[in-house]
Each structure stands twice: as structure tokens, then as C-alpha cells.
C-alpha positions in Angstrom: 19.7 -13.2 -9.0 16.7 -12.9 -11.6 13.8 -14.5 -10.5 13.8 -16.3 -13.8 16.9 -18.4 -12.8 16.8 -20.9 -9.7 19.7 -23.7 -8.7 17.6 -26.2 -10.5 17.4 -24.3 -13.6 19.1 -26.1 -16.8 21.1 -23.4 -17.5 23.2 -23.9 -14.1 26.1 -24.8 -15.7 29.4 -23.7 -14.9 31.1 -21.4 -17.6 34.1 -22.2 -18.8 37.5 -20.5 -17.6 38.0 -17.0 -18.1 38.5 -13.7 -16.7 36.8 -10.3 -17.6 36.3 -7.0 -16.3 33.2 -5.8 -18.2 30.8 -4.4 -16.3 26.9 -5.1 -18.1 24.9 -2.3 -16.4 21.1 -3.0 -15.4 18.3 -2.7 -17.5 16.0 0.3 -16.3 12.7 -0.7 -14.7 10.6 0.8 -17.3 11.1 0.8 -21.1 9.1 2.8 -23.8 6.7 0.8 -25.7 8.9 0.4 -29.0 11.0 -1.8 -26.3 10.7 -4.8 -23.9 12.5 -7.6 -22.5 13.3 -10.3 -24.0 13.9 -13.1 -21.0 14.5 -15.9 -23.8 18.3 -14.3 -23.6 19.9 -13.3 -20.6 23.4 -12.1 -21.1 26.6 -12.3 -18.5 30.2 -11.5 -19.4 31.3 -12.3 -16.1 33.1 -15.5 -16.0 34.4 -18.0 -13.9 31.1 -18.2 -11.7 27.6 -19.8 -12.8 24.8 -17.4 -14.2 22.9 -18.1 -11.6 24.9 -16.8 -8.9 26.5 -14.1 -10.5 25.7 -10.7 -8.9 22.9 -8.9 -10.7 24.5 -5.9 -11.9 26.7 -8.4 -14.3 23.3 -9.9 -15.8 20.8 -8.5 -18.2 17.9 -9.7 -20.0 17.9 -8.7 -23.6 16.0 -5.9 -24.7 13.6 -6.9 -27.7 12.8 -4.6 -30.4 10.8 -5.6 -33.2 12.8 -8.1 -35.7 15.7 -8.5 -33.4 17.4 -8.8 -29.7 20.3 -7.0 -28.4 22.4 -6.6 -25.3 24.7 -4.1 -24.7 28.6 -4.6 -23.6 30.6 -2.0 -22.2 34.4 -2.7 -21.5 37.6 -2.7 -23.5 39.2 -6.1 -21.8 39.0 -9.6 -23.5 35.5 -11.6 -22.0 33.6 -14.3 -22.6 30.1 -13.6 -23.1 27.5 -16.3 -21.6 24.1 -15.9 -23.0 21.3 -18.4 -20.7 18.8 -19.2 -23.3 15.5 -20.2 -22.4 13.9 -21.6 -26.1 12.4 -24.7 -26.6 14.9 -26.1 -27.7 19.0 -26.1 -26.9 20.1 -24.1 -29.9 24.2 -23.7 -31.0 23.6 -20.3 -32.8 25.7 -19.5 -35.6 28.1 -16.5 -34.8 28.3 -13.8 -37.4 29.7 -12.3 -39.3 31.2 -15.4 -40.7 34.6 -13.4 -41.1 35.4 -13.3 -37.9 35.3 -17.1 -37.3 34.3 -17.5 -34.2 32.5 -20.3 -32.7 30.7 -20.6 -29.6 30.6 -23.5 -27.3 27.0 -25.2 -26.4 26.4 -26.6 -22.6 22.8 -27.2 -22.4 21.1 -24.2 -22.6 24.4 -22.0 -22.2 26.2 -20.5 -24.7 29.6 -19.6 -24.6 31.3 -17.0 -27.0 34.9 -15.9 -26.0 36.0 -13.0 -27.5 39.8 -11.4 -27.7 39.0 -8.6 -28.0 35.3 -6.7 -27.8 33.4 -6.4 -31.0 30.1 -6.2 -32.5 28.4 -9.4 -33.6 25.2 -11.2 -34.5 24.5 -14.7 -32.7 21.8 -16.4 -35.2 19.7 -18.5 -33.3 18.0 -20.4 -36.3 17.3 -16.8 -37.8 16.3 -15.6 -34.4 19.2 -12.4 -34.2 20.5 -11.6 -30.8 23.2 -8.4 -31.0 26.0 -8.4 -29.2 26.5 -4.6 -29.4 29.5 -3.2 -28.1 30.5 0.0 -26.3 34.1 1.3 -25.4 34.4 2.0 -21.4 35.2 5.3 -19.9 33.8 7.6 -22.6 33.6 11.4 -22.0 32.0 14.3 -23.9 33.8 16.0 -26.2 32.8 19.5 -25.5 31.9 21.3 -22.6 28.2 22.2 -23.7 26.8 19.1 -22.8 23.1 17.8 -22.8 23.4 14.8 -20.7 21.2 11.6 -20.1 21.7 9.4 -17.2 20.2 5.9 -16.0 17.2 6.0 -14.2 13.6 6.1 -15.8 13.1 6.6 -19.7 13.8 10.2 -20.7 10.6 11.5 -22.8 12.7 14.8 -24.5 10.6 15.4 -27.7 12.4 17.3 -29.9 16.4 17.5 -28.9 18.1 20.9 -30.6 22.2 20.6 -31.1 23.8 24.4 -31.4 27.3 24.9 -32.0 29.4 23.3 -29.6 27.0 20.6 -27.8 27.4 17.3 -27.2 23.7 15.0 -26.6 25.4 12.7 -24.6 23.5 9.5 -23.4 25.2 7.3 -20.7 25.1 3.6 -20.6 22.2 2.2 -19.3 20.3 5.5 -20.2 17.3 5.6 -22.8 16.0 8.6 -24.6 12.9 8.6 -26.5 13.4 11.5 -28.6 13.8 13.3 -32.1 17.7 14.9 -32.6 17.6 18.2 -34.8 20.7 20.1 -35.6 20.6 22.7 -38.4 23.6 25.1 -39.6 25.5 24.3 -36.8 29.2 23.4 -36.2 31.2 21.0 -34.2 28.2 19.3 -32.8 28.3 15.7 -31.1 26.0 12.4 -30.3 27.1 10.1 -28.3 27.5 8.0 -24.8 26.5 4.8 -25.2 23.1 4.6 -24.2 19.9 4.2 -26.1 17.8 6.4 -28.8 14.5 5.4 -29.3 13.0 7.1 -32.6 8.8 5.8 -32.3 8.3 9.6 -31.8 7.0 12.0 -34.0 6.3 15.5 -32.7 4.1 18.3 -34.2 5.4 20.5 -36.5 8.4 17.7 -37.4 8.6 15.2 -40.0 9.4 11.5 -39.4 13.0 11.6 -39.1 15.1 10.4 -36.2 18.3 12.2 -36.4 18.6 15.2 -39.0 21.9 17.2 -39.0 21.1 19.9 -41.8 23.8 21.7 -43.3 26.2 21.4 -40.0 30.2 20.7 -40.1 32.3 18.8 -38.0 29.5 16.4 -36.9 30.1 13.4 -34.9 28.1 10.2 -34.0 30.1 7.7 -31.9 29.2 4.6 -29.8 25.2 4.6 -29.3 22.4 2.3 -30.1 19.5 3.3 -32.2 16.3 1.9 -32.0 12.1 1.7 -32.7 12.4 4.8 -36.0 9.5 5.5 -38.1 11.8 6.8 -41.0 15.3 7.3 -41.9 17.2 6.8 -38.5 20.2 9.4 -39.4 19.9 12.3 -42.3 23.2 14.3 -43.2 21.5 16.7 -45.2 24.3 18.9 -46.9 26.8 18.3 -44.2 31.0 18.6 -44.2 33.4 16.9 -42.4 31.5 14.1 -40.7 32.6 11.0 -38.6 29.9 8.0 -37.8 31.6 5.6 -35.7 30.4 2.3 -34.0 26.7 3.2 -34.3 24.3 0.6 -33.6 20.5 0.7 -35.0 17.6 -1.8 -35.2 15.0 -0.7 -37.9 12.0 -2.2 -38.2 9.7 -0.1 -40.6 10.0 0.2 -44.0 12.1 3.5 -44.7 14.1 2.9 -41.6 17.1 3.5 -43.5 20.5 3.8 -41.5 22.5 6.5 -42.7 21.4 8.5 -45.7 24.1 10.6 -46.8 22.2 13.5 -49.1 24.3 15.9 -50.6 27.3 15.5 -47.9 31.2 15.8 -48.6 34.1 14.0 -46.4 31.9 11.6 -44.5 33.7 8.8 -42.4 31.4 6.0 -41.4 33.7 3.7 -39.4 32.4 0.5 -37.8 29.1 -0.5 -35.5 26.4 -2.6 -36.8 23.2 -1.3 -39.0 20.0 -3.8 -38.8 17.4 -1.7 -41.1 14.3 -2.5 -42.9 16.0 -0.2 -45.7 18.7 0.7 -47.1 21.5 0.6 -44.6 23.6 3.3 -46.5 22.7 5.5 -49.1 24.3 8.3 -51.0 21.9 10.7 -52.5 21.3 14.5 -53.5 18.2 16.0 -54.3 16.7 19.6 -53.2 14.8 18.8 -50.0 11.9 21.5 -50.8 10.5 19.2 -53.2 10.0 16.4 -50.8 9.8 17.4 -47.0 6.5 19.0 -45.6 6.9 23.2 -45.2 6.4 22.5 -41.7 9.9 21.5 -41.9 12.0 23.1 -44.0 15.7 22.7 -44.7 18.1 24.4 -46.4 19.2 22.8 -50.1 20.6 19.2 -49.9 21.3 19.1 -53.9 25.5 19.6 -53.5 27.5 16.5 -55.1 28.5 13.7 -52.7 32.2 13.3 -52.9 35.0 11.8 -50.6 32.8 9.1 -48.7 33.8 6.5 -47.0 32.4 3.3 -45.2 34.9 1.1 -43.3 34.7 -2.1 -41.0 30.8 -2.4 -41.2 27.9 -5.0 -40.4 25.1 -4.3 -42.3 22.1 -6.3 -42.4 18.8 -5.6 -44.7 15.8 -7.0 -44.4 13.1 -6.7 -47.3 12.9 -3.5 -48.5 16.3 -1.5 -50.0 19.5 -2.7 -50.5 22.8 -3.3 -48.2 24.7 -0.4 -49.7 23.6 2.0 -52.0 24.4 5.0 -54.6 21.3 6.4 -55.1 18.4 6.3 -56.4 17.9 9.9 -55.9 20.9 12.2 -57.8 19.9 15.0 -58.3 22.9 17.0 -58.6 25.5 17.4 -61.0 28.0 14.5 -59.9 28.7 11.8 -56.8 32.2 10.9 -57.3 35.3 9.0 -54.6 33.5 6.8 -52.4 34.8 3.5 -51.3 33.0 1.1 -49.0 36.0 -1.4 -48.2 36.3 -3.8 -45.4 32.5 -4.9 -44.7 30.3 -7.5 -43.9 26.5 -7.7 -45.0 24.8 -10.7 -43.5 22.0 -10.6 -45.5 19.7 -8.8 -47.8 16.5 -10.7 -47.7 14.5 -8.9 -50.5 14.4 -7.4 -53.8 17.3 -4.8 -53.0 20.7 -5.8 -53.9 23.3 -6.1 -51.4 25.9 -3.8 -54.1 23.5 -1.3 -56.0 24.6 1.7 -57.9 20.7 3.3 -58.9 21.2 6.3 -60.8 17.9 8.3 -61.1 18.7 11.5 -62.0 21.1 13.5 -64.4 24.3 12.7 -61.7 27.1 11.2 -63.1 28.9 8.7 -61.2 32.5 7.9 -61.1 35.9 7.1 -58.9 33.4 4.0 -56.9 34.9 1.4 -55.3 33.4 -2.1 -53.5 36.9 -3.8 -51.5 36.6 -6.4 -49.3 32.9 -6.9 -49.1 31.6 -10.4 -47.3 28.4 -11.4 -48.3 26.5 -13.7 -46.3 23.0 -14.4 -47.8 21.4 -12.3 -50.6 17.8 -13.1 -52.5 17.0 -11.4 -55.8 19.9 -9.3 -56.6 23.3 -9.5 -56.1 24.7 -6.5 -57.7 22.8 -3.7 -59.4 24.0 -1.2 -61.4 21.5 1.0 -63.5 20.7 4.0 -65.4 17.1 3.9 -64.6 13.5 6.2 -63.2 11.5 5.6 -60.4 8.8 7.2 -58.6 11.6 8.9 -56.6 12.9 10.8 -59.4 12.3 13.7 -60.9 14.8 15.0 -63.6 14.1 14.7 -67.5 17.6 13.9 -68.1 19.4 10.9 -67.1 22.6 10.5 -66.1 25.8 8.5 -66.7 28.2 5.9 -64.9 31.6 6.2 -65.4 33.7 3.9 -63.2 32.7 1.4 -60.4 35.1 -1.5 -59.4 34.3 -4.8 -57.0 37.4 -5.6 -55.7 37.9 -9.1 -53.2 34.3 -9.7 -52.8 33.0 -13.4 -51.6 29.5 -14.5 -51.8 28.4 -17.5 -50.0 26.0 -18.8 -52.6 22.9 -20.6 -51.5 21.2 -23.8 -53.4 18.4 -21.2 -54.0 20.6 -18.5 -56.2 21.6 -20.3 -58.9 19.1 -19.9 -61.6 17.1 -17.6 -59.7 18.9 -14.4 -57.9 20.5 -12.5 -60.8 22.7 -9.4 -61.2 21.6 -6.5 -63.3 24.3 -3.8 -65.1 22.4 -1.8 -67.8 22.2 1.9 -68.7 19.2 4.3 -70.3 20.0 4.9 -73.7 22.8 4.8 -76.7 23.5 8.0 -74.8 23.6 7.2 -71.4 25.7 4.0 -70.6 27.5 1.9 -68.0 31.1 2.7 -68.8 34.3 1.1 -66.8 33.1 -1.7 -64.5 35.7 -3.8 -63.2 35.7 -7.3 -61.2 38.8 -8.3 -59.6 38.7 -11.4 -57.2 35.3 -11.9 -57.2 33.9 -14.7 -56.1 30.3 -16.3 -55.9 30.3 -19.4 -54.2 33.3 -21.5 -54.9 33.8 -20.0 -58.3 35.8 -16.8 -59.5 33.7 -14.8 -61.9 35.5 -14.2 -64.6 33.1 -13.4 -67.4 29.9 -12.6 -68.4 28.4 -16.0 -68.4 29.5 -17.3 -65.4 27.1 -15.5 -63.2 23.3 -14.3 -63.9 24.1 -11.1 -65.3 21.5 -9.5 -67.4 22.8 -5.7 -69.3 22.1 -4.1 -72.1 23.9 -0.1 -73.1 26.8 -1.1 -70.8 30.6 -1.4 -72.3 32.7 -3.8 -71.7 32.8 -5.5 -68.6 36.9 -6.3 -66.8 36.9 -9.4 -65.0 40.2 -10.0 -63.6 41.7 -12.6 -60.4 45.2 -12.7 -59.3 
């Protein structure tokens, strides 16, 4: 039993009935600086028996990193998770996303959160986020070349190198502080369930957490991702790519979660994103113009096209937006990309939580928003632009040619009306917002169905389609 928790304790309380076979593995006994442990939240998912007396190896003390708590849950069977808070007060946190309606049940200072089936989810503690992150059981590598990771003391690997073939493969319960490089190579694999922690940089290397540069057949499946001090994953020119149930906590500004540059046939599918950036972005540029020679990868300036994000959490803090086209295009078009089925829980700064940038001379076209929950929003709520910034470079700008919102709900705050706007507006005469549709989309408890029922500001744009069924 943690020393933290004696019979007397007011979190003694009896869970309620159910049954679960999730093991929680143990939290190593040393943990890199980027991480620590947060004993405000300790986490059980084995029911029927009180916290205190349930066998260690079933308990776990958060880990804290920077903005946000998180736990890890590894298991495929229905549980109850029981979180023991110790706050100075007995809070009933809000389970999110909202979508999933699920409530929790308050006894004191124990929550309860039953879950039929295992899932990723955000339990808002009066904006204090614990992650529930979870992890399918009995994973194996994929390939035979395996680097592998196991629990014990924090691995210190500096510079990891993927060739054709390998998997990195992190167990649960292991942590890796390292920097992932893959370049030119094919069929290459991260995964495990464990822990990355990025607050490394090593000499000779940019920033970056995870680059895959010009590789095929790449997969990232089923690990957390903490403590970057840039962009956490890079697909840099990359084919044939499938993200799935990735977990990250970014703190720094440029922590962006997956930055898809010049890439075709990318699956993201799942996991939770917590970055203090953009949480996607689709861009193309040529990387010699940007990245130190120390560094140097091949061309990333090929058109995005066939993209697609599915059954996401994404949550922005207050720099970038939730999801994003943009803002540097480079290239000659970024075309069939949907991001359907997700849920942002907030975007707490000047980004948008929907944002088509364009930059550069791209055109855009073929882009759909479907089934996009949005939770909490603060300046914009959709932006779509012909525009420059100090992260582009072409003369020429571009054009957009086609972007539909399709089913998306907004919970509207008593602080966005009159205040937090939308923005649709192109360069020029020349270079305009063509062929935006809205169909079923809803801010608050109102359909919009025209310009002037939402805080839309355009100019060069055509005609905007609202439509409901």
C-alpha cells in the first residue's frame, strides 16, 4: 500500500461493484526531470476492494508533466477506474470529451468512472486535466528487428536511428528519454506502450522529437509522448503512414503534435493530442530553407494529398490552432483530406479550433470538417484565409477552392458572443475563397444558417452555402 494512504485516510471508501482485469503497471523509481509524480491523483482500476488495500502493482500515482496529469491503462476488458484525489477540496470532475457522456460518481474524495469499454479521456478537475490514457494489452512488435525498452530505470538513448525493418518498441511501464530519427527508410515502426520523453536535444540535431524523413510504410501506434522542445512527430515527405492511438502532452510553444509536411496517404486514427501548438498541421515547404545544415533532410515540398484524421481528442492550449491546413504551402497543391469524427476540448488562444491558413502559392481543394465536437474555443472559431506571415516565403499566393463543415456542434460560452469571431477572406480580386459549405452546423443552440448569424468577418470570398437537414 502507498505510504500516502492509511485506514484513516478519507479516501477509504469502498468502490462501487465491478469487475476488471486491467493490470496498472508500477511507476519506475526514478523519472527524468521533464517528469514527476503527481500524488494529488492516484489511479486503481481494480474494483471491488478499497484503494487502500488494493495490492500495489494495481495502483499508481499519476505522472505530472507540465500543464497536465496522466495515468496510463493497459487492458482490453470493461473497468472502472477509481482515482483517490487528495486536493483541497472534494472535486466531481467533469469527464471529457462531452461526447462520450459519461459521468463519474463522487464518494468523498473518490472518484468513480466506469467505462464499457477502454478509451481515452480527459477528467477536468476545475481545469486541472488528469489523462486517462489508454493502451491495448498483449502488444507485440511488428517486425523482427526490434530495438526494445523495458521497465526498470529511465533509458537515456540520445539519438535513436530506425533502418528498414525496425521496430523502437517501448514496453509499458518503460520510459525513454530520447530523439527518434528515421530517414529514407521503409517499413519502419514505434510503438509499445511506454513513454517518450522529448526534453533532449543532442549535438549535431535540431529540436525535433520524432522525424521520419522521406520513409514509407511508417507506423506509430499506442505510446505516450511527452516533455518536447519542438514539434513532437515530423513526416517529412513520407508515403503510406498510419498514426494510431498516440498520446502526447506538449508544453512549449512549437510543441506541435503531428505536422504532416509534404506527405501522401497518412492515417491518423485515434489517441489523444495535448499540445501547446497546433495539434495537426498539413504543410509543404523545402526544408533547406529552414532547418540548420547540421541537419539536413531531403525535400519536403511534394503536395499533401489523401489525409485523413479519424476518432481524435485534440486539445490546444494558446498558441496554434486544433486542426490545421497550413500556414506553410509551399508546393503546388494540398488536396483530399477529411478530419471526421473528432473532438477538440478546447483551444484557449488566438488559433482557431478549424483553420485553413494558406501562405504560399498552394491551392487547396476536396477539404472536409465531419463530425467535429467542439468544447471551448476563444478568439476564433473557424479561419479560413488567403494570407502572409513570417512563415512564408513565396511572392505568389495561392487559392482555395472547396472546404465543407459538415455536423459540427460548438458549445458556445457567455464569453463568445460578441467577442470570438470567425474569419473567411482571400488575398486579392485574384486570389479568392471559392466553394465553402456549412451543413448542420451549429453554435450553441442555433443552426447557422447565414452570414449574419454568426461573427463572420470576409472579404474576396464567394458565396458562402449554409445548409441543415
Amino acid at each position: 500500500m502507498p505510504e500516502s494512504l492509511s485506514a484513516t485516510d478519507p479516501t477509504d471508501i469502498a468502490p462501487l461493484p465491478a469487475v476488471s482485469e486491467t493490470l496498472v503497471v508500477p511507476v519506475p523509481d526514478a523519472l527524468p526531470a521533464a517528469l514527476t509524480r503527481d500524488h494529488r491523483y492516484l489511479v486503481s482500476t481494480l474494483a471491488n476492494i478499497k484503494l487502500s488495500e488494493a495490492p500495489d502493482e494495481f495502483i499508481q500515482p499519476a505522472y505530472r508533466c507540465g500543464p497536465a496529469s496522466f495515468v496510463i491503462i493497459e487492458g482490453d476488458a470493461p473497468t472502472e477506474a477509481v482515482v483517490g484525489t487528495f486536493l483541497n477540496e472534494a472535486i466531481k470532475p467533469v469527464v471529457r470529451p462531452l461526447s462520450r457522456k459519461l459521468t463519474c460518481e463522487l464518494h468523498g474524495h473518490m472518484v468513480f468512472v466506469t467505462l464499457k469499454k477502454p478509451q481515452n479521456l480527459c477528467l477536468d478537475f476545475k481545469g486541472d486535466s488528469l489523462y486517462l490514457f489508454h493502451v491495448p494489452g498483449g502488444l507485440t512488435p511488428p517486425t523482427a528487428d526490434v530495438i526494445r525498452f523495458a521497465p526498470g530505470p529511465v533509458h537515456e538513448a540520445g539519438v535513436i536511428h530506425l533502418k528498414s525493418g525496425q521496430t523502437l518498441w517501448i514496453e509499458p511501464g518503460a520510459i525513454v528519454r530520447a530523439q527518434v530519427r528515421a530517414s529514407c527508410a521503409d517499413n519502419v515502426h514505434i510503438g509499445g506502450g511506454g513513454i517518450l520523453v522529448g526534453n533532449v536535444q543532442n549535438e549535431g540535431y535540431d529540436s525535433k522529437m520524432v522525424v521520419f524523413d522521406r520513409c514509407t510504410n511508417v507506423t506509430i501506434s499506442d505510446i505516450t509522448m511527452v516533455a518536447p522542445l519542438s514539434w513532437m512527430v515530423t513526416l517529412g515527405g513520407c508515403e503510406d503512414v498510419l498514426v494510431r492511438n498516440l498520446h502526447q502532452i506538449g508544453e512549449v510553444i512549437s510543441s506541435d503534435g503531428i505536422d504532416i509536411v509534404g506527405s501522401k496517404n497518412v492515417r491518423v486514427e485515434g489517441g489523444l493530442l495535448r499540445n501547446n501548438d497546433d495539434c495537426i498541421a498539413i504543410k509543404s515547404f523545402d526544408l533547406s530553407e529552414t532547418c540548420p545544415p547540421m541537419e539536413m533532410w531531403g525535400r519536403w515540398d511534394r503536395s499533401p494529398s489523401n489525409i485523413r484524421v479519424n476518432g481524435l481528442i485534440a486539445a490546444n492550449d494558446r498558441a496554434g490552432n486544433g486542426l490545421e491546413i497550413g500556414h506553410e504551402l509551399r508546393t503546388e497543391s494540398v488536396s483530399d483530406v477529411v478530419f471526421e469524427d473528432i473532438d477538440i476540448l478546447h483551444v484557449h488562444g488566438h488559433g482557431a479550433p478549424l483553420s485553413v491558413n494558406l501562405g504560399d502559392r498552394a491551392t487547396i481543394s476536396d477539404v472536409t470538417f465531419r463530425d467535429i465536437r467542439i468544447e471551448h474555443y476563444y478568439d476564433k472559431l473557424v479561419s479560413v484565409r488567403i494570407m502572409k506571415s513570417r512563415f512564408n516565403t513565396d511572392l505568389d499566393r495561392g487559392h482555395i477552392k472547396g472546404v465543407r463543415f459538415e455536423n459540427v456542434s460548438v458549445v458556445e460560452s457567455e464569453y463568445n458572443p460578441g467577442y470570438s469571431i470567425a474569419v473567411i477572406g482571400g488575398w486579392d480580386e485574384g486570389h479568392t475563397v471559392e466553394g465553402l459549405e456549412f451543413h448542420n452546423f451549429t453554435l450553441g443552440d442555433r443552426t447557422i444558417l447565414n452570414n449574419g448569424d454568426w461573427d463572420l468577418y470576409t472579404r474576396f470570398a464567394g458565396p458562402i452555402q449554409y445548409t441543415s437537414d
